[in-house]
C-alpha angles and dihedrals in degrees: 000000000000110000104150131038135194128194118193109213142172142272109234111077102234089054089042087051088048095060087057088089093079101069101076097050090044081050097059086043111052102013097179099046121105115231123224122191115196106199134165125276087259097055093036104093089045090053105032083061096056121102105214090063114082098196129009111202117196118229107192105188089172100049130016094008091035102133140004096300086044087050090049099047084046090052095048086056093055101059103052090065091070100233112194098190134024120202106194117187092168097066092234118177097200093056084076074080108063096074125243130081112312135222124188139173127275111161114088129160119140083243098058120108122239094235092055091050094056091040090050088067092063093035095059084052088056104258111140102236096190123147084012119156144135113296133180117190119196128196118256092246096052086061099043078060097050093045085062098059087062103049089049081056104058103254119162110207096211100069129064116286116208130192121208124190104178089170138075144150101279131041101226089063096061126101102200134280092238087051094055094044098049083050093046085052094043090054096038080054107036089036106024087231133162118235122218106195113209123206136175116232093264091045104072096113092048094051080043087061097048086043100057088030089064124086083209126068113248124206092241100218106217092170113138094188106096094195083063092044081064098038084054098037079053089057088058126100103205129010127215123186151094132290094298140135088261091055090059093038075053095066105032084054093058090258114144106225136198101206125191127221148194122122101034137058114267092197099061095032113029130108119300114239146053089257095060122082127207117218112210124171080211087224111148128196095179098247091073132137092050124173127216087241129144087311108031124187090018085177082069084208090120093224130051125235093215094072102023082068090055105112133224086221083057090042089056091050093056098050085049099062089057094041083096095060092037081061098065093054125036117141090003089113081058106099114162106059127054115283084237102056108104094195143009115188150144 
């Protein structure tokens, strides 16, 4: 009888919101087991404040398990917690040591997406994995509360709401601050949309540079919860950046993106779902895609050509093949204020 599961899942925080998508199918399998996700410190805080997970471990490679004597004493946790089954989607050799039935990855190609890696390990037990895909859930009061943050700033629900993360975690990945801001003008014109500019904690200048780039005034995001970042990123109706963790919490949260791409492989690593659309210059140098791995940015240029060659004409055409379906639905992720109120502010 399976009581208690453990998924072993990632540290970054995109790969940490892609395994997500094993909780639904593991649900519908085993209905009265408890789920426990172990992430890294980083992912903790978004999944620990989802609903649909009943328990979030923290694995700190880089501070309390960080060698051989950290890995033991995590191990040794972990089984006292009589685990009777371990999902891992990391591929993890020491988690054979945690106790329980174990299931591991097999499927591999550079062309394989992340998500039907980590479905194929329940698939080949025998759990139907249809319809499966990320998902974040938020409370009802944590979104009363987001929703409050818009209205003090000024959103009108019933135009189109962007979100606009510029940033994320390796150069080679960035199209460039003046090409998001001439994008986040040419919607706010073309749209009359309002732009809501996300940063990490390390990326104010950068979202300070869009910002004063930009002929429209942008809502400049300075939130350091990350469970608020996706709350916010939910209420969106449409989501523009770069191969980053918010891009991912973009999509698990219903969110249609336009991602952009360059170094990395789209195909592994791209948004997860029919509605979102991948922008790619189709440049290619011959070392791409590349991957920041134990030597990233092997080319040593700081930049890449590939993205750097995505235009912002090629950007607006994708949004405007999902303007159709954004129509539908502007203001509808709003849930804390009438239908019929146009606009809240101070």
């Amino acid at each position: 009888m399976i009581k208690k599961i453990l998924v072993f899942s990632f540290s970054f925080i995109g790969d940490a919101v892609l395994s997500t998508a094993v909780i639904s199918p593991l649900r519908r399998h085993f209905p009265d087991a408890k789920i426990t996700f172990l992430v890294g410190v980083r992912a903790f805080e978004l999944l620990a404040a989802d609903p649909q997970i009943g328990q979030v471990l923290v694995y700190d490679n880089l501070g309390e398990h960080a060698g051989w004597r950290g890995k033991v004493r995590l191990i040794e946790s972990l089984r006292r917690e009589g685990f009777d089954l371990v999902v891992d989607l990391r591929d993890s050799l020491w988690s054979r040591l945690v106790g329980g039935k174990h299931w591991s990855m097999r499927l591999r190609g550079k062309d394989t997406h992340a998500v039907t890696r980590y479905l194929d390990v329940l698939r080949r037990h025998g759990l139907n994995v249809e319809g499966a895909r990320p998902r974040l859930q938020f409370t009802a009061p944590r979104l009363a509360k987001r929703d409050a943050f818009l209205m003090e700033n000024g959103v009108n629900r019933r135009q189109v709401l962007v979100g606009m993360h510029p940033g994320g975690n390796w150069v080679y990945k960035l199209w460039g601050p003046k090409n998001f801001a001439q994008i986040a003008d040419r919607l706010c014109e073309k749209w009359n949309a309002q732009v809501l500019l996300f940063a990490g904690p390390d990326e104010r200048q950068l979202q300070a540079k869009v910002a004063n780039l930009m002929s429209w005034e942008p809502i400049c995001v300075k939130e350091h919860d990350l469970c608020q970042v996706a709350e916010l990123i939910a209420a969106c109706d449409f989501y523009i950046g770069n191969d980053t963790g918010p891009m991912h919490i973009a999509a698990a949260v219903g969110t249609p993106v336009v991602a952009i791409f360059g170094s990395t492989n789209h195909y592994r690593s791209g948004p997860y779902g029919r509605e979102h659309i991948v922008v790619h210059s189709g440049v290619e140098l011959g070392c791409n895609p590349c991957h920041p791995g134990a030597r990233p940015g092997g080319c040593g240029k700081g930049g890449c050509a590939v993205i750097e060659a995505v235009t912002v004409e090629q950007v607006f055409n994708a949004a405007e093949k999902l303007k159709p379906m954004i129509d539908q639905t502007v203001g509808r992720n709003l849930v804390s204020w009438p239908a019929n109120t146009s606009y809240l502010g101070t």
